[in-house]
C-alpha positions, 0 to 999 in steps of 0.5 A: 322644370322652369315655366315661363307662365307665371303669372301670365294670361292665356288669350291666344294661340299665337301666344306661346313659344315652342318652348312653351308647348314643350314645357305644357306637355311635358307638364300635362303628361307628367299629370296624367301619370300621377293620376293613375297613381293618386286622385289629387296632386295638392300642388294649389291648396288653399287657391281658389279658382272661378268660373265665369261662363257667359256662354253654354259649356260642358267639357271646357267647364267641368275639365277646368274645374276637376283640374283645379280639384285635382290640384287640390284648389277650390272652385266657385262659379257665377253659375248662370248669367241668368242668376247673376249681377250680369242679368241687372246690367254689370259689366264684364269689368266689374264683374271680373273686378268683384271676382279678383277680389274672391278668386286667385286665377279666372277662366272666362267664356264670352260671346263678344270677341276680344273679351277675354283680353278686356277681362285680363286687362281689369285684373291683376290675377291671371285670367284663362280665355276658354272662348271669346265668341268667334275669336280664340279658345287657346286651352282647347288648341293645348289639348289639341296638340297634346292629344295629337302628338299621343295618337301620332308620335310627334308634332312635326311636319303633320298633314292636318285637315281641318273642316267645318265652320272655320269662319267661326270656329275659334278652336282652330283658330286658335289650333292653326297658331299653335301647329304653325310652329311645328310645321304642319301641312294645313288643308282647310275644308269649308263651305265658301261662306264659312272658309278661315278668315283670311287674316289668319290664312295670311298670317300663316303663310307669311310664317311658311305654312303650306295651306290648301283651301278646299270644299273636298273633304275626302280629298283632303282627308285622302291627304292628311294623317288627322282630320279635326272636324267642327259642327256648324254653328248655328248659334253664330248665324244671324239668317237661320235659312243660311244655316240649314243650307249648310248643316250637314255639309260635312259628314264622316261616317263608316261609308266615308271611312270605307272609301279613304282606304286608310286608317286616319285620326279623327279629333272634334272639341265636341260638341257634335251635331251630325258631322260624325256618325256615332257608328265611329265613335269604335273605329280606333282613330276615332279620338275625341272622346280620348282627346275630351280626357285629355283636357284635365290633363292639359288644363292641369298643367296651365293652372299650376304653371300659372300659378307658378308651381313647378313639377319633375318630369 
């Protein structure tokens, strides 16, 4: 299969063509197969992958560095910020600048919105955004749409509820950009403070996106195939007594799964605070831990179509 992200950064969900998702999942899935044949696909011996994570991660670090093993790369890490030139006051530029120079591909993590795209821009070897503070997380978006064509069939024409802090929730931000190319239905469940920024909301309605803003999550969910839940996220408020209004806002648990009277998916990129109950982690819609899985896969594929590696699938 011929890429066409060679070479090239991923900053944003906005980013990729509808050809460009095929070709992602077509690759991701061709991974996951290999898999459970082999424990490693050496398609990027001998190349060398760093992780600089400036904020806290469990799933987007570890998925990226097993991917990377499973191609057969190498990993290295600024480990904590803490124990980093970044503690005595280096840049991001010359931080990422000291890294191009061990490193043959960077994912980046960083409070500061926009980040990422500054980090790219002080290299010449491609730079992966896995989160730019409020802004996009556009590998999990990825891993997103491949674990909800898996659970659903298909891409097109979804009802899609997405609910939480989507003021500040850069994994449906960058979600919302990619399921604008499939044309999804789109209800979008907040607290009035916490709705989607409207840049975005705007940017979808000006691509013919039908979207609903509501505080009824059951509605909502009463309307849609899948609900992608979001915690609060209490590292993003300033005021500490705004965020204990609002935690626990919204809560799926087996009483809320009674009264929608029908079988609905449940995604979250995790982690969960008390938005789901643990008593449905066993209901069989209940896909986020698939949805964690799926993340090698998908992260995988990006790598070595970034690198410019091809695979038959």
């Amino acid at each position: 299969m011929t890429t066409s992200l060679k070479g090239n950064d991923i900053l944003h969900g906005n980013q990729f063509l509808k050809k460009d998702i095929d070709a992602i999942l077509k690759t991701a899935s061709y991974f996951e197969k290999a898999l459970k044949r082999k424990d490693q696909i050496p398609l990027l011996k001998g190349k060398i992958l760093a992780t600089l994570f400036y904020e806290p991660s469990t799933r987007t670090r570890l998925s990226f560095e097993t991917a990377m093993q499973r191609l057969g790369g190498g990993v290295v890490s600024m480990g904590s910020v803490e124990s980093s030139s970044v503690a005595k006051g280096e840049s991001l530029t010359d931080t990422v600048r000291t890294v191009a120079q061990y490193a043959d591909i960077i994912v980046i993590r960083h409070p500061k919105t926009g980040s990422a795209k500054e980090a790219a821009d002080a290299v010449p070897i491609p730079v992966l955004n896995a989160g730019d503070g409020a802004g996009q997380h556009p590998t999990q978006a990825l891993l997103d749409i491949y674990t909800i064509k898996k659970e659903l069939g298909s891409l097109n024409n979804l009802k899609i509820a997405l609910a939480g802090d989507l003021k500040n929730g850069r994994t449906v931000h960058a979600l919302v950009e990619v399921l604008s190319l499939f044309g999804a239905k789109l209800y979008l469940v907040s607290p009035d403070i916490l709705r989607m920024p409207e840049e975005i909301t705007s940017r979808l309605r000006g691509k013919g996106m039908e979207v609903t803003e509501t505080t009824d999550l059951k509605q909502a969910c009463q309307n849609s195939d899948l609900v992608y839940m979001t915690r609060i996220q209490k590292e993003r408020f300033t005021d500490l007594s705004e965020y204990e209004k609002l935690k626990g806002s919204y809560v799926i648990n087996e009483d809320f799964l009674k009264q929608l009277n029908k079988k609905i998916v449940i995604l979250h990129p995790l982690p969960r605070v008390d938005e789901i109950s643990p008593a449905v982690d066993e209901y069989s819609g209940a896909a986020y831990f698939r949805q964690v899985r799926n993340g090698v896969y998908v992260r995988m594929a990006l790598l070595a179509m970034v690198m410019g590696k091809t695979v038959k699938t």
